[in-house]
Biopython code that builds the backbone (N, CA, C, O; Angstrom):
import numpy as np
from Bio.PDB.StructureBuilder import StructureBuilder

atoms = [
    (1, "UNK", "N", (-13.123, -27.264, -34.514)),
    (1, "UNK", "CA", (-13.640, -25.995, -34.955)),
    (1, "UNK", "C", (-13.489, -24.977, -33.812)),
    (1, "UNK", "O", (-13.747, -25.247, -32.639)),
    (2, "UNK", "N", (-13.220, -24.248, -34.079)),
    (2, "UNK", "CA", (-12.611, -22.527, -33.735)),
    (2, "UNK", "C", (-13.680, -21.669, -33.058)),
    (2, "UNK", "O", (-14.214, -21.132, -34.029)),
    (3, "UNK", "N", (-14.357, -21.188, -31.878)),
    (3, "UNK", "CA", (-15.360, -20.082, -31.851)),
    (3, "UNK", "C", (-14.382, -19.008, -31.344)),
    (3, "UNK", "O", (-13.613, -18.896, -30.390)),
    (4, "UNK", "N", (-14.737, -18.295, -32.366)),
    (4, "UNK", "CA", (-14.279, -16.785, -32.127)),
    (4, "UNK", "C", (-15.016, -16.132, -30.649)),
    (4, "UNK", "O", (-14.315, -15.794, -29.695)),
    (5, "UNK", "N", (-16.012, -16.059, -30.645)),
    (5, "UNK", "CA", (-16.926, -15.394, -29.655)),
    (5, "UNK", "C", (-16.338, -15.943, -27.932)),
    (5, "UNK", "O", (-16.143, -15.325, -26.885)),
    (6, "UNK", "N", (-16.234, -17.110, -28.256)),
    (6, "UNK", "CA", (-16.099, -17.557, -27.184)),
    (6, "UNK", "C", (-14.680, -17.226, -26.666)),
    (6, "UNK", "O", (-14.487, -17.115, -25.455)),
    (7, "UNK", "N", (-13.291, -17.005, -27.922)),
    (7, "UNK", "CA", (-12.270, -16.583, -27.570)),
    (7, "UNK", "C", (-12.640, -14.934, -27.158)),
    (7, "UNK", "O", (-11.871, -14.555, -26.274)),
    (8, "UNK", "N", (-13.248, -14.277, -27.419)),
    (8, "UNK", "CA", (-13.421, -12.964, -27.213)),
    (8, "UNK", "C", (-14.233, -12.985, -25.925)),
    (8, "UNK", "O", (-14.106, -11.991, -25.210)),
    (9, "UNK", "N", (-15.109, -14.027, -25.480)),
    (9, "UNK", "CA", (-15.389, -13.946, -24.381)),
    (9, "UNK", "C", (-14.467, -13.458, -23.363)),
    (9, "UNK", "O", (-14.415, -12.388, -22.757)),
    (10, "UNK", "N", (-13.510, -14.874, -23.316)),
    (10, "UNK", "CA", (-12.403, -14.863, -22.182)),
    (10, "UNK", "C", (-11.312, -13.769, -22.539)),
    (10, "UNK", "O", (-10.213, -13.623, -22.003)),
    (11, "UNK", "N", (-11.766, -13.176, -23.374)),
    (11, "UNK", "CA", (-10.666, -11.709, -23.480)),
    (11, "UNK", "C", (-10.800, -11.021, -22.692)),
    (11, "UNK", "O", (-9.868, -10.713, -21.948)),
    (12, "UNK", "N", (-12.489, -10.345, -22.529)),
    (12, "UNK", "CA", (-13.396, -9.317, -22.336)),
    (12, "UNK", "C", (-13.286, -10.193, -20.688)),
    (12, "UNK", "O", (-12.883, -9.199, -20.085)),
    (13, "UNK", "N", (-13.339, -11.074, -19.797)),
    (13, "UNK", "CA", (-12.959, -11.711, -18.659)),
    (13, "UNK", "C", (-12.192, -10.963, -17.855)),
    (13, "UNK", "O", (-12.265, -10.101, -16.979)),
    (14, "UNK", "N", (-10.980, -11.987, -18.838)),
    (14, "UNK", "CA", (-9.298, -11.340, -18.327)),
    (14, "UNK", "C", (-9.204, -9.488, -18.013)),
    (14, "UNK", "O", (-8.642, -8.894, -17.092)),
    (15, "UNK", "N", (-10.042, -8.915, -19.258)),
    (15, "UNK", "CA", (-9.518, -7.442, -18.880)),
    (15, "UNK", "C", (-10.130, -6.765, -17.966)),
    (15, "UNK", "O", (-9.670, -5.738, -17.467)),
    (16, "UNK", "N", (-11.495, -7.415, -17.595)),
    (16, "UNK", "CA", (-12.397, -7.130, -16.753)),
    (16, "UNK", "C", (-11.956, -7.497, -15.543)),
    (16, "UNK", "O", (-12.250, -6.836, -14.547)),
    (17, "UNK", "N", (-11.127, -8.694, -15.476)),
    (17, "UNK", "CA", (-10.329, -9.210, -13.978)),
    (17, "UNK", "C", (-9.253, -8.478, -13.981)),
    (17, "UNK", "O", (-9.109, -8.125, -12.810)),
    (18, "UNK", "N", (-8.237, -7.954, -14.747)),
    (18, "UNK", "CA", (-7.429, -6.581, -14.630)),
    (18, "UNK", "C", (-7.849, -5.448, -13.824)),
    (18, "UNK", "O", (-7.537, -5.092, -12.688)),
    (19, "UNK", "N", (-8.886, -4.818, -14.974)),
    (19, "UNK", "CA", (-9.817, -3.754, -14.186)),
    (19, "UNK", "C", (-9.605, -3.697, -13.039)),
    (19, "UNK", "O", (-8.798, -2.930, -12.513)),
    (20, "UNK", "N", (-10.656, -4.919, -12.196)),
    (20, "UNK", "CA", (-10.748, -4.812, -11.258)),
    (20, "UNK", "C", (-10.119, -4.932, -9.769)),
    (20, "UNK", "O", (-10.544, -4.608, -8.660)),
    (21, "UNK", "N", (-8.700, -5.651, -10.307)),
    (21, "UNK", "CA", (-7.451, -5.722, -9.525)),
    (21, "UNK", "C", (-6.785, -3.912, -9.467)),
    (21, "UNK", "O", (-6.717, -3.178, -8.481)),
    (22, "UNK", "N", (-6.465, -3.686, -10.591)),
    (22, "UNK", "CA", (-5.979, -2.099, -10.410)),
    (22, "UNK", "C", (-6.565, -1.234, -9.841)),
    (22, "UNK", "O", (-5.949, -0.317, -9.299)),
    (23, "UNK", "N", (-8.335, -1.345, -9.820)),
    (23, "UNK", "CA", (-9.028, -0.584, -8.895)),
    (23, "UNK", "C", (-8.807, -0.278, -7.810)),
    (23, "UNK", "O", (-8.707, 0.827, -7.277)),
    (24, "UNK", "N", (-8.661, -2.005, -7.176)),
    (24, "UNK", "CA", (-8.595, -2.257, -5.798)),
    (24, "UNK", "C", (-7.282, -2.252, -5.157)),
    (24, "UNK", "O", (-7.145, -2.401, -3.943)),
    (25, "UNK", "N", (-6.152, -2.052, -6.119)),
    (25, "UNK", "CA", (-4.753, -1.670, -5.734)),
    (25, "UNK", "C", (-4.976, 0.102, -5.145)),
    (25, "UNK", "O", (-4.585, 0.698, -4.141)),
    (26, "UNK", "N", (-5.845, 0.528, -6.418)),
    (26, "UNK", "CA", (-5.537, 2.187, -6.767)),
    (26, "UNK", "C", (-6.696, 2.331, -5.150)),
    (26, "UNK", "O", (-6.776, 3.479, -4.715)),
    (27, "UNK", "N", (-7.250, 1.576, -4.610)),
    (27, "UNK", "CA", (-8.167, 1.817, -3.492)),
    (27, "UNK", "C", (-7.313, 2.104, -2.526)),
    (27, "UNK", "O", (-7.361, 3.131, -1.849)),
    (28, "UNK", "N", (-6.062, 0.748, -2.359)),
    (28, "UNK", "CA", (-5.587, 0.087, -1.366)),
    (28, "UNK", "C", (-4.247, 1.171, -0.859)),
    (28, "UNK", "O", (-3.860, 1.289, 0.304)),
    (29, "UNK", "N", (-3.727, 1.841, -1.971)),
    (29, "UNK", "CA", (-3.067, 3.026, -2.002)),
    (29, "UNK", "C", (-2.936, 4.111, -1.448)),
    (29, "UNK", "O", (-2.018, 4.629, -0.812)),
    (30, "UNK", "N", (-4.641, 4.642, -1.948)),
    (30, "UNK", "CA", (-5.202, 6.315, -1.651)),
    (30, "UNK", "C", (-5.622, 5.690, 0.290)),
    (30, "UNK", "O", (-5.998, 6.577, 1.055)),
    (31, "UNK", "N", (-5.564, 4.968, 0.567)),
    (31, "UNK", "CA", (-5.844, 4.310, 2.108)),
    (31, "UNK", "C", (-4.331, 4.863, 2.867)),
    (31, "UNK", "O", (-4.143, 5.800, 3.644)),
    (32, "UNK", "N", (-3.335, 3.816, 2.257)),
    (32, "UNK", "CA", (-2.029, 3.985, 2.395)),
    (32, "UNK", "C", (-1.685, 5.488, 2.280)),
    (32, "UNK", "O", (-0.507, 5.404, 2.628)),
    (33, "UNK", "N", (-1.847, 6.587, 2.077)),
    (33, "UNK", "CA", (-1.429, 7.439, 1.867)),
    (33, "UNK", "C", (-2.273, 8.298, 2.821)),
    (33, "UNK", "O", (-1.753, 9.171, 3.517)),
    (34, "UNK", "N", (-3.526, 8.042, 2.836)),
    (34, "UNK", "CA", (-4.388, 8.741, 3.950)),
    (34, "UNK", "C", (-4.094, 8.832, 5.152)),
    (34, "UNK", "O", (-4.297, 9.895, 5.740)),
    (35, "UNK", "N", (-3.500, 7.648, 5.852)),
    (35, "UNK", "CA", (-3.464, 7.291, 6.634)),
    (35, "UNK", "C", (-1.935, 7.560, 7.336)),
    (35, "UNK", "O", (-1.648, 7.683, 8.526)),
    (36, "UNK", "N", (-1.149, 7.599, 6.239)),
    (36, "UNK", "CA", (0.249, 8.551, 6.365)),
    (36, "UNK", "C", (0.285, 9.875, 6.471)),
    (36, "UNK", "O", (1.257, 10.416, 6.998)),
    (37, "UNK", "N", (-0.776, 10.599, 5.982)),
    (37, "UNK", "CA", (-1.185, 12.033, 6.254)),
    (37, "UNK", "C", (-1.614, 12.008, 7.280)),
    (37, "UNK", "O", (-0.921, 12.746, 7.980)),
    (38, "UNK", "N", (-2.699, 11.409, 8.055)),
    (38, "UNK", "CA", (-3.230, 11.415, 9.229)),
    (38, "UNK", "C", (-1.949, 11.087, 10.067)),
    (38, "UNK", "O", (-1.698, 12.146, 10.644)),
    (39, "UNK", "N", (-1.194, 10.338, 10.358)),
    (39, "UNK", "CA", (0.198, 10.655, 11.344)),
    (39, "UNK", "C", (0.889, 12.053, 11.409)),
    (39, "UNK", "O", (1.486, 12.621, 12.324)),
    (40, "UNK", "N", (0.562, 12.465, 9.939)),
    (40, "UNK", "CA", (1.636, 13.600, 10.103)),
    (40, "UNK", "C", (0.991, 14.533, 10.453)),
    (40, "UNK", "O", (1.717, 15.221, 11.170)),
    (41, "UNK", "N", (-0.089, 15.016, 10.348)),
    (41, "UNK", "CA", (-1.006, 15.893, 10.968)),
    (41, "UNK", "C", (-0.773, 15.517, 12.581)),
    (41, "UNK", "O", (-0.274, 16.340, 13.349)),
    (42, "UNK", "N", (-1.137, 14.351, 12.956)),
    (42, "UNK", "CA", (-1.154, 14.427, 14.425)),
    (42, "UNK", "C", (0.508, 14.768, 15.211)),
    (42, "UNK", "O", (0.500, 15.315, 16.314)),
    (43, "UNK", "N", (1.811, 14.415, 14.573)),
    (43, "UNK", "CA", (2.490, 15.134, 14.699)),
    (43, "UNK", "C", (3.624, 16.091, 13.819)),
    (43, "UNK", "O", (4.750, 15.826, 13.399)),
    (44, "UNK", "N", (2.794, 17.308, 13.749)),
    (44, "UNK", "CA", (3.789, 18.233, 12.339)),
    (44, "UNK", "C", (4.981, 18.104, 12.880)),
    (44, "UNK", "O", (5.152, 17.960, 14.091)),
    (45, "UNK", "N", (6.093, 18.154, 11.840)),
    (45, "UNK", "CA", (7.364, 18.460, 11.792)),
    (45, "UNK", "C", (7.773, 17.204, 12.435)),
    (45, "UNK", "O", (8.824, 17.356, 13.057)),
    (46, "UNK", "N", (7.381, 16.232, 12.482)),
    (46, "UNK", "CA", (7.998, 14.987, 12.947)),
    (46, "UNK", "C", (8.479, 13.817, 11.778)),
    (46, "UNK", "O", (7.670, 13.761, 10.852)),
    (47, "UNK", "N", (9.328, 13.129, 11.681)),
    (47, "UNK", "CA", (9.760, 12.349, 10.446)),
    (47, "UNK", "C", (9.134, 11.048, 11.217)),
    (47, "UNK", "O", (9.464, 10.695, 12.349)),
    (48, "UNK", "N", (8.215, 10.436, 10.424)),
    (48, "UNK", "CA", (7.145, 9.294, 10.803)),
    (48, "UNK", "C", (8.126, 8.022, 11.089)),
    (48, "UNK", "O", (7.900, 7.183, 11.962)),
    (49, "UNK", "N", (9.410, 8.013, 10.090)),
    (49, "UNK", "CA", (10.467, 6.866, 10.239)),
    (49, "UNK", "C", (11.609, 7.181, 11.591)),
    (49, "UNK", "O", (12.442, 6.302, 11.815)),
    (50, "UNK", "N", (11.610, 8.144, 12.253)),
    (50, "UNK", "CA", (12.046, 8.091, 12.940)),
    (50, "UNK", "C", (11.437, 8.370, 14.652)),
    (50, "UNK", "O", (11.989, 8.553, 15.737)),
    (51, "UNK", "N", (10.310, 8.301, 14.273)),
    (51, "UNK", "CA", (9.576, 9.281, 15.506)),
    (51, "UNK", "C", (9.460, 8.221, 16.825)),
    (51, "UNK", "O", (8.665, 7.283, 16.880)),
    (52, "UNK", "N", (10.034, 8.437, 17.440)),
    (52, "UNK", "CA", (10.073, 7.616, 19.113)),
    (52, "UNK", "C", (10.928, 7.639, 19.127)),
    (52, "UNK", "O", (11.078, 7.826, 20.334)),
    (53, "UNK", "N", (12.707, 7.574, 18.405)),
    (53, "UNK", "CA", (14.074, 7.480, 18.579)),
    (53, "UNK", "C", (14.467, 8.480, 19.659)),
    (53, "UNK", "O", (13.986, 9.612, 19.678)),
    (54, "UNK", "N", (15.493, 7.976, 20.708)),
    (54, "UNK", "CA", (15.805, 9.008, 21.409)),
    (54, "UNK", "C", (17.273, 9.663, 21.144)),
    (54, "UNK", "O", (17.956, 8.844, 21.760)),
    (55, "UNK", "N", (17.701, 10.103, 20.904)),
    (55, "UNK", "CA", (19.278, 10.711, 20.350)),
    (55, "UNK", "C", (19.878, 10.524, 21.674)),
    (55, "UNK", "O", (19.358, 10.299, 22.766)),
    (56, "UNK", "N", (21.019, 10.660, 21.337)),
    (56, "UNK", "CA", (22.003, 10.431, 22.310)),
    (56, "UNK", "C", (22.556, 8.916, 22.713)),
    (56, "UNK", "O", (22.074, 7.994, 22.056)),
    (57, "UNK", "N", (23.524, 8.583, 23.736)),
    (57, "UNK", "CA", (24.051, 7.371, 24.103)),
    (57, "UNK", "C", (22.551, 6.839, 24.398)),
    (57, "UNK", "O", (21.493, 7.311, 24.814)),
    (58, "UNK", "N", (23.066, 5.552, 23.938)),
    (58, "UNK", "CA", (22.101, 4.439, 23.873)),
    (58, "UNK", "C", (22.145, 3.409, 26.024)),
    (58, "UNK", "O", (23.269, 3.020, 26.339)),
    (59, "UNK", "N", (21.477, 3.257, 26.646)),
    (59, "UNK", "CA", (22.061, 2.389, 27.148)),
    (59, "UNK", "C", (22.654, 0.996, 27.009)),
    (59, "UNK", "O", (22.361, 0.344, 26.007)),
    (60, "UNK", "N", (23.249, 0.620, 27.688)),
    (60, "UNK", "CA", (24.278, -0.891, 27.298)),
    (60, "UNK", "C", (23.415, -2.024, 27.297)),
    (60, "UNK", "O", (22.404, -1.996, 27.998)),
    (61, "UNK", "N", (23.690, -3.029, 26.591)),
    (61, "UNK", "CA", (22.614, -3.942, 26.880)),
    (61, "UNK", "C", (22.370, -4.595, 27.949)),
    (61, "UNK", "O", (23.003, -4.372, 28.981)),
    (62, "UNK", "N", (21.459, -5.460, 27.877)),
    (62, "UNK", "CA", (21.183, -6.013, 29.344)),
    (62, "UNK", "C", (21.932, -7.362, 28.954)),
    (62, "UNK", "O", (22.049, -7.891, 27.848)),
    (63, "UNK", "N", (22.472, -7.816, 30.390)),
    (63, "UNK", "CA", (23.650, -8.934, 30.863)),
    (63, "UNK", "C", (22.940, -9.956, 30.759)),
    (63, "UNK", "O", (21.863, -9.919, 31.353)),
    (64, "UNK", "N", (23.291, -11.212, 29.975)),
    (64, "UNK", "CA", (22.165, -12.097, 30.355)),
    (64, "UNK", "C", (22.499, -12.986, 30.930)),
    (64, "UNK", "O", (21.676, -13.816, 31.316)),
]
sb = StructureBuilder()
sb.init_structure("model")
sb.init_model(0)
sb.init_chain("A")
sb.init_seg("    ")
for serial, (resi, resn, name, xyz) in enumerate(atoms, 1):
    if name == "N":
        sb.init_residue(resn, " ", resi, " ")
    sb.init_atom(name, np.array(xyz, "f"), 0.0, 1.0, " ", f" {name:<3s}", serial, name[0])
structure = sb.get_structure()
């Protein structure tokens, strides 16, 4: 025999354990992004993927 309720239990579970994963993605994100603003503020006009590179000839490697 079949309980409905109890299948609707573990429905109402699962979407509730969804929920609360996307929350904590959509948390984990607005962090990620904060925190990429805060670099760029500390230096404007700087490209965050390149920032410490020095242009020009590279020196040669070291001899080992």
């Amino acid at each position: 025999m079949s309980f409905p309720g109890a299948t609707k239990r573990r429905k109402e579970l699962a979407r509730n354990d969804r929920r609360r994963e996307k929350e904590a993605r959509r948390e984990q994100a607005k962090k990620e992004r904060q925190s990429r603003s805060d670099l760029q503020k500390q230096n404007p006009g700087e490209d965050p993927d390149i920032a410490g590179i020095v242009p020009g000839p590279q020196p040669p490697p070291a001899d080992e």
